[in-house]
C-alpha positions in Angstrom: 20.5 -6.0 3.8 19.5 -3.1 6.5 16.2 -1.8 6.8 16.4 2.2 6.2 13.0 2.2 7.2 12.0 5.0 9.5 9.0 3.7 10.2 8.0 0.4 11.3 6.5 -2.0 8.6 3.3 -4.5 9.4 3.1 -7.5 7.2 -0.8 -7.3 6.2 -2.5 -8.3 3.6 -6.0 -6.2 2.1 -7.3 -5.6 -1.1 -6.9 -2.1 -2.3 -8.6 -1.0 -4.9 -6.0 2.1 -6.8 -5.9 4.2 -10.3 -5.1 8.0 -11.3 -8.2 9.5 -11.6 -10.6 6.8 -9.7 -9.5 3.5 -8.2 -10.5 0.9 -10.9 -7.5 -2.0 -10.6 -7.2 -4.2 -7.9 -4.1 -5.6 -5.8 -2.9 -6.4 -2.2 -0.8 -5.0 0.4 2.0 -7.0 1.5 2.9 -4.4 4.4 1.8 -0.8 5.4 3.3 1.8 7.6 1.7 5.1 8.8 3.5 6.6 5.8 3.2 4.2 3.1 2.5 0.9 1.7 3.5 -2.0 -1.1 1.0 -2.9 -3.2 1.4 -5.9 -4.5 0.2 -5.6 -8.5 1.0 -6.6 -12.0 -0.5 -2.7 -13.3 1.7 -0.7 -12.1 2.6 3.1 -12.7 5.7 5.2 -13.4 7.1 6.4 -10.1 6.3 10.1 -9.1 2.6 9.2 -10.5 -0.5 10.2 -8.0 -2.8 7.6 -7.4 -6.1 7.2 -5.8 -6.2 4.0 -3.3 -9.2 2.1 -1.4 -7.9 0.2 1.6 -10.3 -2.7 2.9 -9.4 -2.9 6.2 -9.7 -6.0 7.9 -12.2 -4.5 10.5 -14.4 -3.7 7.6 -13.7 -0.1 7.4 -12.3 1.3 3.5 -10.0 3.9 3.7 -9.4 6.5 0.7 -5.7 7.5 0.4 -4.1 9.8 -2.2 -0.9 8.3 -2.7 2.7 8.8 -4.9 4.3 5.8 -6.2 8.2 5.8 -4.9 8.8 2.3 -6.8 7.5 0.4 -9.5 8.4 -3.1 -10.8 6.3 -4.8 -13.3 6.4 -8.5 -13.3 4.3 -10.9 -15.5 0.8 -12.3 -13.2 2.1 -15.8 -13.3 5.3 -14.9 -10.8 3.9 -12.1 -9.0 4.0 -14.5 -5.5 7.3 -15.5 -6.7 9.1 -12.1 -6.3 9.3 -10.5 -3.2 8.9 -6.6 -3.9 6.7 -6.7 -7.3 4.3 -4.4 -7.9 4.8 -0.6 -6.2 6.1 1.1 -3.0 3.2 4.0 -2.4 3.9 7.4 0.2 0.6 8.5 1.6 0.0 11.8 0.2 -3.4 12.7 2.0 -6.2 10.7 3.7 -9.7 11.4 1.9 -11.9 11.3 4.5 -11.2 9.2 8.3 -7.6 8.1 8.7 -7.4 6.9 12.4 -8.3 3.1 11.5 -5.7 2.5 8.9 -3.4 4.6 11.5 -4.4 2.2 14.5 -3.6 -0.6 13.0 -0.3 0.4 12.3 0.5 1.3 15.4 -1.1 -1.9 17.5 1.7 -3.5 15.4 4.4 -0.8 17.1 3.4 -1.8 20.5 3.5 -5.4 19.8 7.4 -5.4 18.7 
């Protein structure tokens, strides 16, 4: 399959913390980009839903991103490591707040291609 990608993907994982209105469910990234991210969940929403994300960096830093979910699939909790894209593809919105650590680490990944 071809990658479509316009931007180059970093396998990562971090806990990200995500929900509508405040982020109260948990999940991982499985890879980010400067323009988005798969979250790797078994709560998902419906795509074209806004959520709020916290991004634990693994510097330490949290990042607060408002995000739109492209991509949604639901799988049950006991296969979720079994299947590759489960969970939701999420298009950074807006950064709440500092953005340049979440944005250097994807692009120390660019250089290192």
């Amino acid at each position: 399959m071809i990658d479509k990608r316009r931007k180059p993907r970093k396998r990562e994982r971090m806990r990200v913390w995500y929900g509508p209105q405040t982020p109260s469910k948990i999940g991982y990234t499985s890879d980010i980009s400067e323009s988005g991210l798969c979250v790797q969940a078994f709560a998902v929403y419906n795509p074209g839903s806004y959520l709020q994300l916290k991004l634990h960096l693994p510097c330490g830093f949290i990042v607060e991103i408002e995000g739109r979910v492209h991509w949604a699939r639901k799988v049950p909790p006991n296969l979720l490591h079994k299947v590759k894209y489960a969970g939701m593809g999420i298009k950074i919105v807006n950064f709440i707040g500092e953005a340049e650590p979440y944005l250097q680490l994807c692009q120390l990944y660019g250089r290192q291609r």
